[in-house]
C-alpha positions in Angstrom: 13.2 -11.5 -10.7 14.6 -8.4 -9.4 17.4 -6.4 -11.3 20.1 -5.2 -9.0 19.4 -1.7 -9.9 15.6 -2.4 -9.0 16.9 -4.6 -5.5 18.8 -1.4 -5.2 15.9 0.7 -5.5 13.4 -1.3 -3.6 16.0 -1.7 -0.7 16.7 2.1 -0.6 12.9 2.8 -0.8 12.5 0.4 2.4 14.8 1.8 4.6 13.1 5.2 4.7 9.3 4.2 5.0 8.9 4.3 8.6 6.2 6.6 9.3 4.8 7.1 5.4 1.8 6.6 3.9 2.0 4.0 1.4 -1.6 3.0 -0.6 -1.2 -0.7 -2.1 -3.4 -2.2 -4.4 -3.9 -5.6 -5.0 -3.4 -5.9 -1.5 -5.5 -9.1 -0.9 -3.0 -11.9 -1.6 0.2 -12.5 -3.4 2.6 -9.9 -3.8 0.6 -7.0 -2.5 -0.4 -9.0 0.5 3.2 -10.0 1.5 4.6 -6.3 0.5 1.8 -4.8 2.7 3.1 -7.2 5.9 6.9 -6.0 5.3 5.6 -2.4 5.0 3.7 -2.5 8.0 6.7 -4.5 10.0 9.0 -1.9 9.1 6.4 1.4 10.3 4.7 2.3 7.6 1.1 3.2 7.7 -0.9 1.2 4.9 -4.1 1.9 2.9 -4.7 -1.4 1.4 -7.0 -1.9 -1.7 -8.7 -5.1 -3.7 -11.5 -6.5 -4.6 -11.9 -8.6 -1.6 -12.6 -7.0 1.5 -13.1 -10.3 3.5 -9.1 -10.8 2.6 -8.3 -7.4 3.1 -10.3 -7.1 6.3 -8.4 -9.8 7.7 -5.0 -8.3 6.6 -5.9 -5.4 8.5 -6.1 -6.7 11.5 -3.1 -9.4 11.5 -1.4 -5.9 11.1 -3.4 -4.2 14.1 -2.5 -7.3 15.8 1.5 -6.9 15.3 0.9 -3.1 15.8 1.1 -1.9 12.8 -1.9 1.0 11.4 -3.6 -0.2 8.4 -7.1 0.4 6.5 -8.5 -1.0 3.2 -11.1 0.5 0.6 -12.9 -1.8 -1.6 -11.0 -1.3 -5.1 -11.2 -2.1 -8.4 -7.6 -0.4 -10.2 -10.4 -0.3 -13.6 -12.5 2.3 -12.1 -10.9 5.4 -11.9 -13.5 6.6 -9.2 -12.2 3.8 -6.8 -9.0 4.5 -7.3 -9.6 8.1 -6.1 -11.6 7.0 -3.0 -8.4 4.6 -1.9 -6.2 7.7 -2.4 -8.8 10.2 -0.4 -9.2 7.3 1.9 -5.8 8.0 3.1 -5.6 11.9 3.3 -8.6 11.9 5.4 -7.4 8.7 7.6 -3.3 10.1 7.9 -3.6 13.4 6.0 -1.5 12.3 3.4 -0.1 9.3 0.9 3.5 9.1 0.0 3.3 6.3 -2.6 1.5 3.8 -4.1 2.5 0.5 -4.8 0.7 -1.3 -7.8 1.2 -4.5 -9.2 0.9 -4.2 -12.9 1.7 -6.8 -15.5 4.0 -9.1 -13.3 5.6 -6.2 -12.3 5.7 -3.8 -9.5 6.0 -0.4 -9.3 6.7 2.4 -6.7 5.1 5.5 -7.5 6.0 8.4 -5.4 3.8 11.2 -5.2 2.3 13.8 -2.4 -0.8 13.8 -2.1 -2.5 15.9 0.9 -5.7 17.0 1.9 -6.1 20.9 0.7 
């Protein structure tokens, strides 16, 4: 369960993402899977990453299907390399990633960060 200071701050982070990059791990089911649906309702573009590309295959294209722009990257948040490739994944697909969104510990966080392609 949400604090209101972190409803507050999800909410306000929400409002603005039309048209961002967002990267999401753990974006084959649960949390990650429902975040990536509101995301891509509300304009974002998505770079989704799991372990199971069967899942996230079909999550991208439910969200192709409702018109939203999503891709996914095999990715395993333990390897370091993977985690790179997800990020690189989404300069060279949208030239840039605003956030990520990682679900660690039974929590989620929100990381904001520019990343581009140099």
């Amino acid at each position: 369960m949400l604090t209101s200071v972190e409803s507050e701050r999800v909410e306000s982070f929400m409002s603005g993402i039309q048209g961002k990059v967002v990267a999401i791990t753990g974006a084959s089911g649960g949390i990650g899977e429902a975040t990536a649906i509101l995301l891509a309702e509300r304009g974002a573009h998505l770079v989704l990453g799991a372990r199971r590309t069967d899942r996230l295959e079909m999550l991208v294209e439910r969200i192709a299907k409702a018109g939203g722009s999503a891709i996914h990257v095999r990715t395993d948040v333990k390897r370091r390399g993977d985690l790179v490739t997800l990020v690189k994944a989404a300069c060279e697909r949208f030239g840039k990633a605003r956030c990520t969104r990682q679900q660690c510990r039974h929590r989620t966080h929100f990381t904001s960060r520019r990343a581009s392609r140099r």
